[in-house]
N, C-alpha and C positions, 0 to 999 in steps of 0.2 A: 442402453442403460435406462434402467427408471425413472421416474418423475423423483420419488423418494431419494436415490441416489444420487440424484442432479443438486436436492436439496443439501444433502451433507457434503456433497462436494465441495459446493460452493462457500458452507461454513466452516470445512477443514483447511479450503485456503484459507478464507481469510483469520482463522487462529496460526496456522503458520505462518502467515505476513507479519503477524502482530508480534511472533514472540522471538522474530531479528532483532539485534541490538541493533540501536538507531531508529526503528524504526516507531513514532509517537502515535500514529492510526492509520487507519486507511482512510480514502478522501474519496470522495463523491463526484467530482470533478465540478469544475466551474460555474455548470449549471444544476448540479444532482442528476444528470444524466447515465453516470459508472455504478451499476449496482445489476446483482441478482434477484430478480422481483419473485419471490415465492409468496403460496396465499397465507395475506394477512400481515405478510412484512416482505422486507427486503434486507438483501446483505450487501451493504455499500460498499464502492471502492470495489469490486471482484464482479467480471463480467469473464463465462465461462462460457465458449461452444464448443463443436463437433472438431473447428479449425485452429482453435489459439484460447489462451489463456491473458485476458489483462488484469493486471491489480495495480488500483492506484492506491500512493502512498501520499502521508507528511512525513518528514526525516526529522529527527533531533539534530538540533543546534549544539554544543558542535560537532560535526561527522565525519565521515569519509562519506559523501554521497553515493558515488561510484560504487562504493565496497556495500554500502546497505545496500542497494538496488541488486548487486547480484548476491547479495543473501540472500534475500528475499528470492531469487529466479530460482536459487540451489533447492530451497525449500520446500517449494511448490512443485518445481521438475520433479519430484520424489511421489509428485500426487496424482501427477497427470501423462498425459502422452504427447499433449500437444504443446507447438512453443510458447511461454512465459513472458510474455512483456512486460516488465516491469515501469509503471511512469510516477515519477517523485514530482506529485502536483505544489507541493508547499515545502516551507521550514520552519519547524515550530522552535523559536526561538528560547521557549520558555520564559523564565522569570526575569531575564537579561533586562537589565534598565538599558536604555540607548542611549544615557548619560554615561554610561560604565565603560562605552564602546570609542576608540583611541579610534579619531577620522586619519589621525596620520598628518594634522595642521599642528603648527606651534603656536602656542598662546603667547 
């Protein structure tokens, strides 16, 4: 495969990751180490070789986790040959106050 085709590879994943319900971005992982480094930028969250596929994800609040993560694998599997790891690094709670959120204590 080419350099060029390594390139759009890597940004066909991650527009397929992105356009699973639930899914709110892809994630860079803890230290911004999860990324495809092409010259001049990089495509975060999507780390592509010869062996495997990773893409990390945020999920929306609220989900089926389980169910986004293998959306996202079906999606990708359709782009690639090799296997899909799907890792859901965060959960984007959105706009949720944490006052809204029932602890399940009585007042």
């Amino acid at each position: 495969m080419s350099a060029e085709a390594d390139y759009q590879l890597a940004d066909a994943i991650a527009a397929a990751a992105t356009t699973v319900s639930g899914v709110a971005g892809l994630h860079a992982g803890e230290f911004g180490e999860i990324a495809t480094y092409l010259p001049g930028r990089k495509v975060v969250g999507v780390r592509v070789d010869d062996e495997r596929c990773e893409v990390h994800i945020t999920a929306e609040y609220p989900s089926d986790v389980h169910g986004v993560a293998r959306g996202v694998q079906a999606a990708i599997g359709q782009l690639v040959s090799v296997p899909v790891a799907v890792v859901v690094e965060d959960i984007d709670s959105g706009d949720i106050d944490s006052g809204d959120i029932d602890s399940g204590e009585s007042s």
